[in-house]
C-alpha positions in Angstrom: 0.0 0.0 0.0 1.5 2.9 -0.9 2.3 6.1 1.7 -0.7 8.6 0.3 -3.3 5.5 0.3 -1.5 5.2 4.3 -2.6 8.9 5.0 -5.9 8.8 3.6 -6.9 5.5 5.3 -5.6 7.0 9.0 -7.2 10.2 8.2 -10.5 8.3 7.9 -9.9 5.7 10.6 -11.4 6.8 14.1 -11.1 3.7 16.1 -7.6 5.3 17.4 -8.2 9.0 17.2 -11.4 8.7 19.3 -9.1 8.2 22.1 -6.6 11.2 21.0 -6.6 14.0 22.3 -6.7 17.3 20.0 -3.0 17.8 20.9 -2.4 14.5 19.9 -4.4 14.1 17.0 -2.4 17.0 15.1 0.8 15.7 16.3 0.0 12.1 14.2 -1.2 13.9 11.4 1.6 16.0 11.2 4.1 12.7 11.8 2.2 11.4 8.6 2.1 14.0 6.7 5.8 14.2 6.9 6.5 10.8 6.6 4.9 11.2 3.2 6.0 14.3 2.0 9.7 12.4 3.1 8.8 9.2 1.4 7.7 11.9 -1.5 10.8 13.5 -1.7 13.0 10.5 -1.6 11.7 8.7 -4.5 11.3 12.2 -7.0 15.1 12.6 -6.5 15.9 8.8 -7.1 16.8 7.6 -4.1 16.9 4.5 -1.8 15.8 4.5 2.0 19.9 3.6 1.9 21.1 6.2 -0.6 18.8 8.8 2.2 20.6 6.8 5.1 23.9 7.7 3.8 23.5 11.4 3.2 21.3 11.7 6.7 24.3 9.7 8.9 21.4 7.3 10.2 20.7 3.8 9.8 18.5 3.0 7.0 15.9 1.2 9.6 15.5 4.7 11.0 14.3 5.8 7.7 12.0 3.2 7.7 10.5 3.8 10.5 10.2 7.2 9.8 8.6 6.5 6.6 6.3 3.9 8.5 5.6 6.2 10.7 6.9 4.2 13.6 8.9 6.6 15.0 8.5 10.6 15.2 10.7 13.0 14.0 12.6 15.4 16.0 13.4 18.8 15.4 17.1 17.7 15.5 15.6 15.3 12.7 13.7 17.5 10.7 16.7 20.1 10.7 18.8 18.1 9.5 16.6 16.6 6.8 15.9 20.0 6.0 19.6 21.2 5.5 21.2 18.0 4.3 18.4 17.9 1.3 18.6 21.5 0.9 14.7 22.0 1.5 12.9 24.8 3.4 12.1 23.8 7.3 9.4 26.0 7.0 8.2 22.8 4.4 7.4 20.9 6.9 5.4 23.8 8.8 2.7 24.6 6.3 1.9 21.2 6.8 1.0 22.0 10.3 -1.2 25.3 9.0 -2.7 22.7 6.5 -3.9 20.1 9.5 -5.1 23.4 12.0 -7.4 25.2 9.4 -8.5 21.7 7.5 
């Protein structure tokens, strides 16, 4: 199943977010929402969860589970993602706006 078809299914799913608080509701929805736009950003430039690994100094079962979305991401995490990939942190930000106004 791919990561979008991931998003829209947890988006839809309440069994779990019945028992969420608000707080914690954005926080996995944000967590997803990176994971995918990650996941997103990985494969447009042609690279392996090793290849992103590499150029990140982690272990390519980090990636994984940060693509799975069993594990959330730091700020350390996302700044580094952010400057290593040469992309915006901000990016990851408007997904927050995005999940707040619906």
């Amino acid at each position: 199943m791919g990561i979008e078809k991931k998003i829209q299914n947890t988006k839809s799913s309440t069994w779990l977010s019945d028992s969420l608080t608000p707080e914690e509701k954005v926080a996995a929805a944000m967590s997803a929402e990176i994971a995918a736009y990650l996941q997103k950003y990985r494969r447009t430039h042609g690279l392996t969860q090793d290849d992103l690994a590499e150029l990140l100094n982690v272990t390519s079962a980090e990636i994984i589970r940060w693509e799975d979305g069993d594990e959330d991401f730091t700020l350390a995490n996302l700044a580094k993602i952010a400057t290593t990939l040469n992309i915006r942190l901000s990016s990851f930000f408007g997904i927050i706006d995005e999940i707040l106004v619906g």
